[in-house]
C-alpha positions in Angstrom: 121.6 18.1 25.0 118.5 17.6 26.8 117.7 18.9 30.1 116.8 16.7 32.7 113.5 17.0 33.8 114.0 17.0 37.7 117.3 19.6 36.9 114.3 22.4 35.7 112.4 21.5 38.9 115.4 22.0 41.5 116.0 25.3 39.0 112.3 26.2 39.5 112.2 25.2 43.2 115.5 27.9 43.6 113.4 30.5 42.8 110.4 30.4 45.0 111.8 32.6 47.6 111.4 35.1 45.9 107.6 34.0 44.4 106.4 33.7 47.8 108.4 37.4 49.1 105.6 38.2 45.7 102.7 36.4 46.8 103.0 37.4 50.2 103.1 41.5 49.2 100.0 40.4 47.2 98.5 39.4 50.4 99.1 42.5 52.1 97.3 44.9 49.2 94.1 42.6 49.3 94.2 42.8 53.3 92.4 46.6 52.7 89.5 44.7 50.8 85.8 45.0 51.9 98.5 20.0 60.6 96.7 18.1 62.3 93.2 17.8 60.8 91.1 15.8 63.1 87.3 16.9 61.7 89.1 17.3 58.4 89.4 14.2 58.2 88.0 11.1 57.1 86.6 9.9 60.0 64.6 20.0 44.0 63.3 22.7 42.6 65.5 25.6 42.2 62.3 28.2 41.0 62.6 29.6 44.6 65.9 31.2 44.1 66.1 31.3 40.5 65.8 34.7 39.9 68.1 36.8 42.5 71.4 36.3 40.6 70.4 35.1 37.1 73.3 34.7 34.8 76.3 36.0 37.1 74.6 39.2 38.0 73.5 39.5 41.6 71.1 42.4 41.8 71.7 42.6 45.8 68.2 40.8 46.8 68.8 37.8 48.4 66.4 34.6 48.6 65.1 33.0 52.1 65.3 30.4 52.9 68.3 30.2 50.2 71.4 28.1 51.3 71.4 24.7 50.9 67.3 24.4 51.1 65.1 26.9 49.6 61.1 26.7 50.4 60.5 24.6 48.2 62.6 22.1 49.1 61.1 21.8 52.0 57.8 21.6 50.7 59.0 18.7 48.4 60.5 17.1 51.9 57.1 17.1 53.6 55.3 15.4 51.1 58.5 12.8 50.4 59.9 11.6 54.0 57.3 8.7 54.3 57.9 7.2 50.9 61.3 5.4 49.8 64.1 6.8 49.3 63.4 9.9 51.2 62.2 7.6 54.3 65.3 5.7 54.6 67.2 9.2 55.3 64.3 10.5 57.6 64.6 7.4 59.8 68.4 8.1 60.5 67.0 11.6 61.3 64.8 10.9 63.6 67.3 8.6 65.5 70.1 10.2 65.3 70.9 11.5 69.1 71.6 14.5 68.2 67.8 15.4 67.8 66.9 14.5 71.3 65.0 17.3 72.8 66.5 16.8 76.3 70.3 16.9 75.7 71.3 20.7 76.7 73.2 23.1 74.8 76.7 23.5 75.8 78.5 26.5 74.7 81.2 28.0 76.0 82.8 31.8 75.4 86.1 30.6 73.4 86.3 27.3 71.0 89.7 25.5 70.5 90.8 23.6 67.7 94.8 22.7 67.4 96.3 22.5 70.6 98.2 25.5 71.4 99.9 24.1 74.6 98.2 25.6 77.1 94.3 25.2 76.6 93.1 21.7 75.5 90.6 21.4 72.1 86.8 21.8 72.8 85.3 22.4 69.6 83.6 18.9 69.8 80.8 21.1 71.6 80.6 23.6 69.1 80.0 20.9 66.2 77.7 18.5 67.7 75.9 21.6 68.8 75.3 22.3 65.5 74.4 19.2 64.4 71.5 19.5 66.7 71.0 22.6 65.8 70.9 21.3 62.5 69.1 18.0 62.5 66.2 20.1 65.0 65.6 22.4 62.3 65.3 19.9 59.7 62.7 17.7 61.8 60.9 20.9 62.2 60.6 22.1 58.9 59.3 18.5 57.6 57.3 17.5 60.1 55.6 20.5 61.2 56.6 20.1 65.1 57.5 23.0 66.5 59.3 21.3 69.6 62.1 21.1 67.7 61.9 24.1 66.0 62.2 25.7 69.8 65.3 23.4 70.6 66.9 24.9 67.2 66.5 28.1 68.5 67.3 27.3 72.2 71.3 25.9 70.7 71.1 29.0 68.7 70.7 31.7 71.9 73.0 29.8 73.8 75.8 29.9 71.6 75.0 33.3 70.4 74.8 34.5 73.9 77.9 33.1 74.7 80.8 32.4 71.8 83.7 35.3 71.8 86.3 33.3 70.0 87.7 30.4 68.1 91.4 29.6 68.8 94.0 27.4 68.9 96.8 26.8 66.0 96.2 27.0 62.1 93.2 24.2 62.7 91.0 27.2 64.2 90.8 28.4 60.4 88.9 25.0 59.5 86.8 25.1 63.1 85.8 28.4 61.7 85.1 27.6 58.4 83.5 24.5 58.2 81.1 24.9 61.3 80.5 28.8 60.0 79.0 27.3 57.2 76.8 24.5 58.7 75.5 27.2 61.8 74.6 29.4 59.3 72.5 27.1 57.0 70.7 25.9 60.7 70.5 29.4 60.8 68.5 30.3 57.7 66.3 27.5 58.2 65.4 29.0 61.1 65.1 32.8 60.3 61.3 32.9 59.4 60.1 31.0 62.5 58.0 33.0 64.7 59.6 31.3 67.9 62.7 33.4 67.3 62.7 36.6 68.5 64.0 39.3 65.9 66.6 40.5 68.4 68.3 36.9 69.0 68.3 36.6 65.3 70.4 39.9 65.1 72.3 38.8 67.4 73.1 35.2 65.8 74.2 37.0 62.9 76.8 39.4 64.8 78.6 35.9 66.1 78.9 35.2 62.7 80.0 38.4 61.3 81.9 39.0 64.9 83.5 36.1 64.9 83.5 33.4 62.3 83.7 35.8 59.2 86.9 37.6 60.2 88.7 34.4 60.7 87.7 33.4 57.0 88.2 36.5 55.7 91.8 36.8 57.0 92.8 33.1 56.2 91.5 33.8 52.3 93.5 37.0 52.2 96.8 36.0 54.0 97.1 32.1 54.0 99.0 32.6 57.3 101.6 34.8 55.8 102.2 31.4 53.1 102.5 31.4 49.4 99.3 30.8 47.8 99.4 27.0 47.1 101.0 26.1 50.8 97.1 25.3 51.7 95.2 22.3 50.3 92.4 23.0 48.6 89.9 22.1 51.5 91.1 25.0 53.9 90.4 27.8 51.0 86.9 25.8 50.6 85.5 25.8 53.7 86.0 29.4 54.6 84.5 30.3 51.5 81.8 28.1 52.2 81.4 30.0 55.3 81.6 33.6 53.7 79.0 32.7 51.0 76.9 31.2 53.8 77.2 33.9 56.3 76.7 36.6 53.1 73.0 35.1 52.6 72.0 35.1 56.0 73.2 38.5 56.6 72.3 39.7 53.5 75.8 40.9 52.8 76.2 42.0 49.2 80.0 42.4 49.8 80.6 39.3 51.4 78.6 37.6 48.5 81.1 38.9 45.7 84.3 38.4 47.7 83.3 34.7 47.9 81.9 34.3 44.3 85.1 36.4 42.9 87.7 34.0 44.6 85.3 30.9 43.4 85.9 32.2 39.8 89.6 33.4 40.3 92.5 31.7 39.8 95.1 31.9 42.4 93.7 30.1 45.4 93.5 26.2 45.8 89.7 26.7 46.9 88.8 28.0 43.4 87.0 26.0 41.0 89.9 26.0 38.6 92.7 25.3 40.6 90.5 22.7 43.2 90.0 21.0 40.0 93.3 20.7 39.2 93.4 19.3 35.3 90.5 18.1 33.0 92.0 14.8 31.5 90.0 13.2 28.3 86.7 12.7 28.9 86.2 15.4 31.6 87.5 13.6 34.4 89.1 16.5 36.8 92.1 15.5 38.7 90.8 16.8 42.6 93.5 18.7 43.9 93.9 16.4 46.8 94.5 13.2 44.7 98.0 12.6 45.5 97.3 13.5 49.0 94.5 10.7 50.0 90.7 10.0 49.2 89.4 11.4 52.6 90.3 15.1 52.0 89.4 14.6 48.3 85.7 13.7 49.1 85.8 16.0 51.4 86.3 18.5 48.8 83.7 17.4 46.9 81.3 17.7 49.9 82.4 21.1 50.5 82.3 22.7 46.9 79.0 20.6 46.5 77.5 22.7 49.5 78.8 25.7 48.1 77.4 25.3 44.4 73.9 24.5 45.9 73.8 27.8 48.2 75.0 30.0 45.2 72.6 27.8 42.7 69.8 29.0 45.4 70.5 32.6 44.8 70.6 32.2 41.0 74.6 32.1 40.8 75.7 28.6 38.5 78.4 27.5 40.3 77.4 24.4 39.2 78.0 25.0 35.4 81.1 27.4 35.5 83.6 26.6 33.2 81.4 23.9 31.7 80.8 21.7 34.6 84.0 22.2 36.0 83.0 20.8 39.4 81.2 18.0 37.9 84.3 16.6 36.6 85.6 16.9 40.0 83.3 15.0 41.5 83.6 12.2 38.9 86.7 11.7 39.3 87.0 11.6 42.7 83.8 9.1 42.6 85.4 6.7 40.2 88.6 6.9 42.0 87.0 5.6 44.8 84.6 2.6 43.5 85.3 -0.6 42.8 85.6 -1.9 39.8 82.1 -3.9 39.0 82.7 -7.3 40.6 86.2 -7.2 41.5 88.1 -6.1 44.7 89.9 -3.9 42.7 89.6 0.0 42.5 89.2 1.8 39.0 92.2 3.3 37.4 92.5 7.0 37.0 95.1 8.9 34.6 97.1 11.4 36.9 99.2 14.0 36.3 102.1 15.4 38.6 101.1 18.1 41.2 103.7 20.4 43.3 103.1 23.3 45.5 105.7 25.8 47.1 106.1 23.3 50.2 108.0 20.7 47.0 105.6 17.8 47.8 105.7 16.6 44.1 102.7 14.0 44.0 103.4 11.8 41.2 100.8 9.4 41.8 97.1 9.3 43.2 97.1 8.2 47.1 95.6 5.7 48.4 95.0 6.2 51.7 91.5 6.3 52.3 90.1 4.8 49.0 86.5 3.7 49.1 85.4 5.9 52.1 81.5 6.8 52.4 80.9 10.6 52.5 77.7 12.0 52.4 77.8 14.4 49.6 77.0 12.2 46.5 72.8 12.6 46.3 73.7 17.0 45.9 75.9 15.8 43.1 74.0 13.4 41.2 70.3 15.2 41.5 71.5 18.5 40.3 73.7 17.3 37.2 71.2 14.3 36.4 67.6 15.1 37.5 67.8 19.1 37.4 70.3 18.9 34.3 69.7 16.3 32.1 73.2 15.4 32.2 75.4 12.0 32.6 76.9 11.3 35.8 77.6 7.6 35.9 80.3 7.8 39.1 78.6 10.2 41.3 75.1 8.0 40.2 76.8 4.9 42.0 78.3 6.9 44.7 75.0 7.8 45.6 73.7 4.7 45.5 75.9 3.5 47.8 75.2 5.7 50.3 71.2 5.6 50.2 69.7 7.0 53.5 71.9 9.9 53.1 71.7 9.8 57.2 76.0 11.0 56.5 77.5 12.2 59.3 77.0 12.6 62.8 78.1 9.1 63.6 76.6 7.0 60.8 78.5 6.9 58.4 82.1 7.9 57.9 83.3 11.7 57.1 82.5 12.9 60.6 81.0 16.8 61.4 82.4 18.3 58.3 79.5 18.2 56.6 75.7 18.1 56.7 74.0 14.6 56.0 70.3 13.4 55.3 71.3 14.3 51.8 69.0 11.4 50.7 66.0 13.7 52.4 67.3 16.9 51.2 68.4 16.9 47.8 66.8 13.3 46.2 64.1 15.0 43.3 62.1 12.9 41.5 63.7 11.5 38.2 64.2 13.4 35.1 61.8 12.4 32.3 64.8 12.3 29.7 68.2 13.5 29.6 69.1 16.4 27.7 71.6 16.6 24.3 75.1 15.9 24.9 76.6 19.6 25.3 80.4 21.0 26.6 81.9 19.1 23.2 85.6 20.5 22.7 88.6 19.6 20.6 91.9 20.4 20.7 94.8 18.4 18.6 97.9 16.9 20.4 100.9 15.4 18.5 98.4 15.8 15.3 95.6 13.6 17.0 92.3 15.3 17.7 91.1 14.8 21.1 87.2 15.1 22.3 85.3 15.3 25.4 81.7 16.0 26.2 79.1 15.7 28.9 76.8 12.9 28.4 73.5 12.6 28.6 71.0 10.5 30.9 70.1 7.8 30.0 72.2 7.5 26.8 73.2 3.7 26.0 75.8 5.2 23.6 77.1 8.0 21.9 78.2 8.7 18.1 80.7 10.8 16.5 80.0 12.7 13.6 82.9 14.5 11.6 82.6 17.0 8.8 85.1 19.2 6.4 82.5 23.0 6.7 80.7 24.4 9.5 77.5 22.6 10.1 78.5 19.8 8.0 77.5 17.7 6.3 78.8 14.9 9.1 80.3 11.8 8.3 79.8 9.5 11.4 83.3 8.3 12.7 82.6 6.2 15.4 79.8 5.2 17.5 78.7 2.7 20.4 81.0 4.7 22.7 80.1 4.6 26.4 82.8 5.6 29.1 84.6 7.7 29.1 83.2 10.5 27.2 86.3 10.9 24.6 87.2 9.9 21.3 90.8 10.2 19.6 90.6 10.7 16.2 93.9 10.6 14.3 95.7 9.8 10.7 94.0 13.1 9.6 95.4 15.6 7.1 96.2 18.9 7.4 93.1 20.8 7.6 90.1 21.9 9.7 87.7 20.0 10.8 84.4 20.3 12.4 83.0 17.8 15.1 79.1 16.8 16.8 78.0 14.0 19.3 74.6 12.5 19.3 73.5 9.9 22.0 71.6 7.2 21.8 68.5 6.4 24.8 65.6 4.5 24.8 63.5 7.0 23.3 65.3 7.8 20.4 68.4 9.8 19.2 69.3 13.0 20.3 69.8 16.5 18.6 73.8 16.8 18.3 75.8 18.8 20.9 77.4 22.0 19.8 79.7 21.8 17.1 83.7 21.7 18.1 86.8 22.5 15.8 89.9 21.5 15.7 92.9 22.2 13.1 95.4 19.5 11.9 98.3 20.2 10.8 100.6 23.9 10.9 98.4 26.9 10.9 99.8 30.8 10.9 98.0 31.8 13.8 99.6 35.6 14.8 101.9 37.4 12.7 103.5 40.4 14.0 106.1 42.0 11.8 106.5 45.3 13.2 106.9 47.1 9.9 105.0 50.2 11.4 106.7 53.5 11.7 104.3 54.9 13.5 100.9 55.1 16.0 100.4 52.5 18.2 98.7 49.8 17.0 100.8 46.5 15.4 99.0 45.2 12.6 98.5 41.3 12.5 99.6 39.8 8.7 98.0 36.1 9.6 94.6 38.0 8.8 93.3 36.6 12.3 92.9 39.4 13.7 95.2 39.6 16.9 96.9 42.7 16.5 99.0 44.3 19.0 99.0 47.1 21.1 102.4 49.0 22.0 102.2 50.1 25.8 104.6 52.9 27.6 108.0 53.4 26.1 107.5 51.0 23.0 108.9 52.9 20.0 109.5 51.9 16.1 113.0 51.8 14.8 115.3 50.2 12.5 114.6 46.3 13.1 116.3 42.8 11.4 113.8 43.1 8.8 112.7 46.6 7.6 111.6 48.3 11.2 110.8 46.5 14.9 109.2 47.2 18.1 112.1 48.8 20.7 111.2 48.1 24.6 112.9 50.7 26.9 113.2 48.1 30.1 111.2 50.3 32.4 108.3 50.9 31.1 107.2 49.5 27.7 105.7 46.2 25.9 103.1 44.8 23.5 99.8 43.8 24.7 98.0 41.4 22.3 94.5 40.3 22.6 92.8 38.3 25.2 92.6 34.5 25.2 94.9 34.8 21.9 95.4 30.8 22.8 92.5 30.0 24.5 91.6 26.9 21.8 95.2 26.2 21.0 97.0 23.4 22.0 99.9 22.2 19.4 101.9 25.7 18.9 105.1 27.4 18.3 105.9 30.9 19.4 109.3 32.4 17.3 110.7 35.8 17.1 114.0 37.8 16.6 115.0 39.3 19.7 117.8 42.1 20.2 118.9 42.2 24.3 120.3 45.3 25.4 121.5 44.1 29.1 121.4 41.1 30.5 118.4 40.9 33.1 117.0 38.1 35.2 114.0 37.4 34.4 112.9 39.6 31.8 110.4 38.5 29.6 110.3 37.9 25.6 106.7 37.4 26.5 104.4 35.9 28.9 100.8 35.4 28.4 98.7 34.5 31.2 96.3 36.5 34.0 98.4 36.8 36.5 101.3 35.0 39.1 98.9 31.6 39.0 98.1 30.5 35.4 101.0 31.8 32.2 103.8 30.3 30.4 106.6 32.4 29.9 109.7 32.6 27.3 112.8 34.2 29.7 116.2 34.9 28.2 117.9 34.5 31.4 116.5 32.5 34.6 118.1 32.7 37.8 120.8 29.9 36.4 121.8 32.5 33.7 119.7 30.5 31.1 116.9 31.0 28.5 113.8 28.9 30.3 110.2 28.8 28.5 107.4 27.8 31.7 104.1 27.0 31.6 101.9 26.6 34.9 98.1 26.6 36.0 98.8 26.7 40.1 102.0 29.0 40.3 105.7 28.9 40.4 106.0 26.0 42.4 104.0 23.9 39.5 105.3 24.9 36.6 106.9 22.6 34.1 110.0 23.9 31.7 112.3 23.5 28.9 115.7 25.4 30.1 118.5 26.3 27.4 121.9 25.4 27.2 123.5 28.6 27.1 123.5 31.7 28.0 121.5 34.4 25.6 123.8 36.7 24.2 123.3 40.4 24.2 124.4 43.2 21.6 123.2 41.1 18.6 119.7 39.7 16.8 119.5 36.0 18.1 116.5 34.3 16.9 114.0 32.1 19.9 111.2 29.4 19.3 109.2 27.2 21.4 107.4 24.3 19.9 105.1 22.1 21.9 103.3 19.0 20.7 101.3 16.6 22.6 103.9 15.7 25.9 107.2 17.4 24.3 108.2 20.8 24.7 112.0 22.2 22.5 113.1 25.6 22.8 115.7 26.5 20.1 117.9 29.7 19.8 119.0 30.5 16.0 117.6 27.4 14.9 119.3 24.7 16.9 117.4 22.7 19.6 118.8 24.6 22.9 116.6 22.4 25.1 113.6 20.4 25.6 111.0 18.6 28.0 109.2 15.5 27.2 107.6 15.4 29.8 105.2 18.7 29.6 101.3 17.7 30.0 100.3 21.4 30.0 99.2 23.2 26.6 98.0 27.0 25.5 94.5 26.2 26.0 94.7 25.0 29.5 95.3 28.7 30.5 91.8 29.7 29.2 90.8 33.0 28.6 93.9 34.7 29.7 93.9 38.5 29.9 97.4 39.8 30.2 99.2 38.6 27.0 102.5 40.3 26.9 105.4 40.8 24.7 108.9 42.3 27.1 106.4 42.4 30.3 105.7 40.1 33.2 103.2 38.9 35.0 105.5 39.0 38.2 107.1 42.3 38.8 109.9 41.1 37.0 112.3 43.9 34.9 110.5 44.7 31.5 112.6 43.9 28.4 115.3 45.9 27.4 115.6 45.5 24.0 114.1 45.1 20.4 112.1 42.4 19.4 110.8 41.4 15.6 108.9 38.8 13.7 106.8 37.8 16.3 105.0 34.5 15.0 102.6 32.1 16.7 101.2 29.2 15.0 99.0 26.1 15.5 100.8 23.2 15.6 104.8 22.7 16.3 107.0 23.3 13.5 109.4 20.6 13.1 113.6 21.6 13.6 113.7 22.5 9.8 110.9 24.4 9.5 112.0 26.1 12.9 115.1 27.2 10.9 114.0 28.3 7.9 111.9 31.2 9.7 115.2 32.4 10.1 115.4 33.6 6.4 111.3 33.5 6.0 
């Protein structure tokens, strides 16, 4: 009988407890490493830094200027900010009040954010401080006036001379993360100007090591004593936008990696993966906001836009991790927030659920604060379009719509959580012709193949070409295909098959994009029959090469067929290779197990890399049940297929999980035991996992106690029948 779907979430929502007792010990043994939300609200070249940190390798030798404008920005700037566009943005610039050489700076020792009952919020001086700070700087560096280069530095000393603390409740953390960032870019505009003496820039950079950087540092490693997925993805965002920023102007090579390492992980809502929540067809990725309103999403997209520019300034591609990851962010929270072309009416997204610890189960995107201006959308389009080559339709109009790029400070909505004038800063002069449509993949669900790939500029369509052997010949299977960027292809047989896209512009065809493959049909993927008597090695009989490796107390003895793998429950498992289903998204996953003792929570396996992103097969849950789980943002997230009964012990019982396209079933000795039909989640949306695991956890769960044989994993599900005849194969 099937399992309701909101039964397995109460189950899984019974358990957190104890993941967050986990998460929270996690915190503690990283803390030895080297609300309300009222501003949080709505409210180039790179050949200057290209070669500090080419290709993920920083070699410790920092650019300057390098944060969000390198020299040669500037230099592009001063010859721009008289012609359109670029004049439009310098004329909010100029007038904005915040320039004005005669307002004073007004620091005080100790900034408030959050009321904390007895001292009342201030930080409105620290922001519009910096703004002026800020927008001084920038008027200096284009125009060549040095009056304002002195008032920069006059805001500078004062607050440098003066700031001791940021307080107030949890809100402090964003005071000090968003404003860290933006003093430090005014900052590193600044550093080279002869006007500032050596010692008040030292002593600039001990505020910000003194006292903005511990406040990020400690928020990133603690969350406030909160599971890992309490915070929305804006608060892990704008401290690390702070820690990268402060890392450059101090050239701190620790403080550098800590940022870029959480950027890349996969635990905190401020990295890429998990602010991007889930790539949907087409490469439009689901903001992690989304279901809580449009302000904070943009937002988001303003603060990991800020963040990929000062790491793309150092030579780190933030930009094009995990194949444009953040560009498929900022799509889709640009089309989510434009109208659709002569109509009142917003464009449709697809959505999938979203759930943290805190059970807020977003099953739908908000709407609260569609169609608000932020002014992060000229970073976004010039870097994928005019440095890139690449299509980005949503983020194209966005920027359009906000040309003048004047942003915050009172012009346009979004507030002081972000710096403006993007117009000025980051317009570049279009691209001469867009580049080959790249980032192809293919994966099949429920026996269709499914495609997505990046565009390219100034394509008026894109064709599909299909072939039987690598590198073809290709047989074209459809063409004229314009937004999205997907195409379905189904009634295939069983086979492989091999996949291109061309584009077509006004100067001709393109080269194709990398070729993408995709199997149809039921494929023997890993076989692992645990025949071996001896050494440590498992051999793999699907001839693909994913052998496994027994670990600890794994032994060989007397199995259900011929010998088997024995795991002593303390100490011993199988490790198989890394990203073993990184391109697989139809699979089943069978073996015979042989349970000692009953344990909660032991694991038959679990593959994943670590308590954030795995899917697990469990013979006993905390409601005595078998439960298979697959997440990519924790416990709290994760969707399931429980059993129906317990597993028993003292005997071989045979398990299997089949998932195809939206329907999960896990069976015990051939008969369905449960199943999910609502699972959007495959294999491959795991990626490159690097802890795959037969009788271990990624949790500090108890190790399987027990034998286990037959382990089998194949591409594609294997239908009830053939789920039972494995039981004899």
């Amino acid at each position: 009988m099937r399992q309701p779907e909101e039964n397995v979430i109460e189950n899984i929502a019974a358990d957190i407890s104890r993941r967050t007792f986990l998460y929270s010990l996690g915190a503690l043994a990283l803390a030895g490493c080297g609300g309300g939300l009222a501003g949080d609200g709505q409210g180039g070249s790179s050949s200057a830094g290209g070669a500090a940190r080419q290709g993920g390798t920083p070699s410790g030798t920092f650019v300057h200027p390098g944060l969000l404008h390198t020299a040669a920005d500037f230099t592009r700037m001063a010859a721009k900010y008289t012609t359109s566009p670029w004049s439009g943005s310098w004329s909010l610039l100029i007038n904005n009040s915040h320039t004005n050489l005669s307002t004073p700076p007004r620091p005080v020792a100790i900034v408030y954010r959050g009321y904390d009952g007895v001292h009342p919020e201030n930080y409105s001086l620290l922001y519009k401080d910096i703004a002026a700070a800020y927008g001084c700087a920038l008027r200096w560096k284009v125009s060549g006036n040095t009056a304002y280069a002195d008032k920069a530095v006059q805001i500078m000393n004062a607050w440098s001379g003066t700031l001791t603390a940021i307080r107030g409740t949890s809100d402090h953390q964003l005071a000090a993360g968003i404003y860290g960032y933006e003093f430090a870019n005014a900052a590193e505009i600044m550093r080279g100007y002869s006007g500032w003496a050596a010692a008040d820039f030292v002593r600039f950079q001990n505020m910000m090591l003194n006292v903005f950087y511990p406040i990020n540092h400690d928020f990133l490693i603690r969350h406030n004593n909160t599971e890992i997925t309490h915070y929305w993805a804006n608060w892990d965002l704008c401290n690390l936008a702070s820690i990268l920023a402060i890392s450059v102007l101090c050239d701190d090579q620790a403080k550098w990696d800590e940022a870029i390492n959480y950027l890349k992980g996969e635990s905190g809502n401020g990295g890429i993966g998990q602010a991007v929540y889930f790539l949907h067809p087409g490469y439009l990725g689901q903001w992690q906001e989304t279901g809580r309103d449009q302000g904070h999403s943009a937002l988001g997209i303003a603060l990991l836009g800020a963040i990929c520019e000062m790491a793309w300034n150092q030579g780190e591609d933030l930009y094009g991790y995990d194949n444009n990851r953040f560009l498929a962010g900022a799509e889709y929270v640009a089309k989510s927030n434009l109208l659709q072309s002569g109509t009142s009416t917003y464009n449709t997204v697809p959505y999938v659920r979203y759930n943290n610890v805190d059970n807020v189960n977003q099953t739908a995107l908000n709407t609260d604060g569609q169609g608000a201006a932020r002014p992060c959308w000229a970073l976004v389009y010039n870097h994928y379009v005019n440095r890139k080559g690449l299509a980005a339709p949503y983020s194209k109009q966005w920027a359009q719509n906000v040309e003048g790029g004047g942003g915050n400070y009172g012009t346009t909505s979004g507030g002081y959580d972000q710096l403006g004038y993007g117009t000025l800063t980051c317009t570049l002069d279009p691209i001469a012709s867009g580049a080959a449509p790249s980032g192809l993949t293919a994966y099949t669900a429920g026996g269709v193949v499914v495609l997505s790939w990046w565009g390219s500029a100034y394509a008026t369509g894109y064709t599909v070409k299909r072939a039987t052997t690598p590198g073809g010949p290709y047989t074209t299977v459809a063409s004229g295909i314009t937004d999205l960027l997907t195409y379905s292809d189904s009634g295939l047989a069983a086979g492989t098959y091999y996949y291109v896209v061309s584009a077509s512009t006004p100067s001709g065809t393109t080269a194709n994009s990398n070729e993408a493959k995709a199997v149809v049909g039921v494929q023997l993927h890993t076989h692992l029959a645990f025949d071996e008597s001896g050494g440590t090695t498992a051999a793999d009989a699907s001839g693909q090469g994913h052998a496994g490796t027994l670990v600890g107390g794994a032994t060989w003895v007397a199995g259900k067929k011929g010998n088997c793998v024995s795991l002593n429950g303390s100490t011993g498992y199988v490790s198989l290779p890394a990203g073993i289903m990184s391109d697989v998204a139809d699979a089943t996953i069978a073996c015979w197990v042989y349970w000692n003792a009953s344990q909660t929570w032991a694991r038959v396996f679990d593959f994943g890399s670590g308590t954030g992103h795995y899917m697990f097969l469990t013979p006993r849950a905390n409601d005595g049940l078998p439960r298979f789980a697959i997440t990519v943002n924790g416990g709290s997230n994760s969707q399931a297929i429980a059993g129906n009964a317990a597993l028993p012990t003292g005997q071989w019982v045979h398990v299997a999980v089949t998932l195809s396209g939206g329907t999960g079933k896990l069976y015990v000795n051939g008969a369905q035991a449960g199943i999910n039909t609502g699972m959007f989640l495959a294999p491959f949306r795991l990626q490159n996992t690097t802890r795959n695991w037969i009788g271990r956890s990624q949790y500090p769960d108890p190790y399987f106690n027990g034998k286990i044989d037959e382990f089998r994993i194949y591409r594609g599900a294997l239908s009830a029948t053939e789920v039972a005849a494995l039981m004899t194969a």
